[in-house]
N, C-alpha and C positions, 0 to 999 in steps of 0.2 A: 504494500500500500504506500509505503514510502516512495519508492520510484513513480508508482503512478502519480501522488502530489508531486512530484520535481524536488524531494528533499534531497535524494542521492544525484539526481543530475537534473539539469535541464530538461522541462519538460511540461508541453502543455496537455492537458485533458480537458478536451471542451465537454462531452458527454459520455460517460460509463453508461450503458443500458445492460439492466438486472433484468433476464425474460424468464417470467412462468417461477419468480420465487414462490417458495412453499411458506404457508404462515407462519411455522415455527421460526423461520429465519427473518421475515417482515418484524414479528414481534419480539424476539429476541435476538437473535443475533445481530440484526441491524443496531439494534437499540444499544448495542455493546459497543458497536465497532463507530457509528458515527460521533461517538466522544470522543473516538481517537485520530480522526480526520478533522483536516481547516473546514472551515465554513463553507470557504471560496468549492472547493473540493465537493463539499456534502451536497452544497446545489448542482452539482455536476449529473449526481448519480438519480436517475431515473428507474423505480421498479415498473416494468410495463409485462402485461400480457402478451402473447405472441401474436397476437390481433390486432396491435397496435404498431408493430414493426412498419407498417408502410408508413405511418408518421415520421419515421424516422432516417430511413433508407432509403438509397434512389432503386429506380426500377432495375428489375432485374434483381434483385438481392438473393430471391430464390435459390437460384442456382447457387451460391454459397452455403446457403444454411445446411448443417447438418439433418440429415433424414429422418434423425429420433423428431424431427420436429414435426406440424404438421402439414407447415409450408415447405420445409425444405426440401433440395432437390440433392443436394451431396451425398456420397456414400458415407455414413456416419464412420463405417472400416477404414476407409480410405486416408 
């Protein structure tokens, strides 16, 4: 997590996207771990559904995502 904020090096993170978190980690483990990220950082991180990926991705993203998903087109093996 340090790398991702730019502690260890230079480094920008304009959006983290969390897809298809399980509550136990929404409710707890978020709740642990966003004490220990900046601010600047904790607005970064978006928890979204996988149904909301087109908000966020250009077209075409499909083909990337891994297969376990329900959009994705990747071999999850591969």
């Amino acid at each position: 997590m340090s790398i991702l904020q730019g502690v260890q090096m230079p480094v920008r993170v304009n959006l983290l996207l969390i897809v298809n978190p399980p509550e136990w980690f929404v409710s707890t483990i978020w709740n642990i771990m966003k004490t220990m990220l900046t601010l600047d950082f904790q607005e970064s991180v978006k928890m979204i559904s996988e149904f909301e990926l087109p908000q966020y991705l250009g077209a075409g993203y499909e083909e990337y995502l891994p297969d376990d998903l329900t959009s994705g087109e990747a071999l999850t093996d591969a």
